[in-house]
KOLTORVEX-773578 format. One record per residue (C-alpha): y negated, x negated, z negated; chain. Coordinates in pm, whole numbers, plus 50000, padded with zeros to 5 digits. Each point is the difference from the previous one (the first is absolute). Example, Ala and Ser with C-alpha at 12.3 -4.5 7.8 and 13.67 -1.06 7.14 Angstrom:
// residues 2
ATOM       Y       X       Z   unit
ATOM   50450   48770   49220      A
ATOM   49656   49863   50066      A
This chain:
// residues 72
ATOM       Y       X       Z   unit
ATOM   89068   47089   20346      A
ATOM   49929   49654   50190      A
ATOM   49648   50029   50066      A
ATOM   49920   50120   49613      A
ATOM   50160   49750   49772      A
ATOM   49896   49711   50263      A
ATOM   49611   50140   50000      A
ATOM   49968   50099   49624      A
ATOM   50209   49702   49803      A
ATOM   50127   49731   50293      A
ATOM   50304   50016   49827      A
ATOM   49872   49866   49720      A
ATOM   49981   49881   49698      A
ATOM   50253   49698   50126      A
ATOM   50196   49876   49707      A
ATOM   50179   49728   50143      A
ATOM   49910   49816   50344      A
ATOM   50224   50090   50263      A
ATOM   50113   50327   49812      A
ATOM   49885   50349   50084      A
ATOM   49742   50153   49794      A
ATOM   49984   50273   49743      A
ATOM   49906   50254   50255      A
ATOM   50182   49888   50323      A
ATOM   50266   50191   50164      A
ATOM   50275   49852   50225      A
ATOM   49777   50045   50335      A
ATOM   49692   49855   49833      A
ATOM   50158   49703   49871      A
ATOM   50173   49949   50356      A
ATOM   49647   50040   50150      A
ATOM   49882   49757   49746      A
ATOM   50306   49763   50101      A
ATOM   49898   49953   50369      A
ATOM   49628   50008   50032      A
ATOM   49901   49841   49676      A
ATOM   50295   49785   49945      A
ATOM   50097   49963   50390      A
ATOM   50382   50009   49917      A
ATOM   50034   50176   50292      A
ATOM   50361   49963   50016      A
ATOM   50094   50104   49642      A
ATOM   49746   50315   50023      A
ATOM   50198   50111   50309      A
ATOM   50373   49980   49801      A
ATOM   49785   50216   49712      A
ATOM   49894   50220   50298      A
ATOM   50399   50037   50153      A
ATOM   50085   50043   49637      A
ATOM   49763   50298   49909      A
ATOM   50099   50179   50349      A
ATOM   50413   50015   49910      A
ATOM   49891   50107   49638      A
ATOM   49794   50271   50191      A
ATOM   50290   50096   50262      A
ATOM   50242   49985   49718      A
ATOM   49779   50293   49783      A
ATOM   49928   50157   50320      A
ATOM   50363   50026   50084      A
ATOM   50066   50168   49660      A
ATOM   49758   50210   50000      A
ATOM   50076   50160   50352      A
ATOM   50376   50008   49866      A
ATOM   49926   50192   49660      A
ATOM   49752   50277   50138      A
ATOM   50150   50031   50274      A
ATOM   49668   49979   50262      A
ATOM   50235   49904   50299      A
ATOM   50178   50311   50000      A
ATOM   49882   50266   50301      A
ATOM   49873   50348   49878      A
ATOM   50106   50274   50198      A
């Protein structure tokens, strides 16, 4: 939900400079990282970061249900 919490609150209220707000989530803070901040480098090791957490709940997921498996 990008596009919401960066249109209605910026991420805000910031308690602490340099520190994600009260209503950021990890992709808004990254986002926040490189174009506010231009720590381009650090926002793309957040970015490598958040895509092996994804590919590691994908991988589970697929394993538990079971969605790989053919149906006759």
């Amino acid at each position: 939900m990008f596009n919401v919490i960066y249109l209605l609150t910026d991420g805000g209220p910031d308690l602490y400079f340099g520190e994600p707000g009260q209503t950021d989530i990890l992709i808004t803070y990254v986002y926040d990282v490189a174009f506010r901040d231009g720590a381009y480098g650090v926002a793309a090791a957040w970015s490598v970061v958040i895509f092996f957490m994804l590919l590691a709940f994908s991988w589970t997921y697929m394993k538990r249900t079971n969605a790989t498996e053919a149906t006759v």
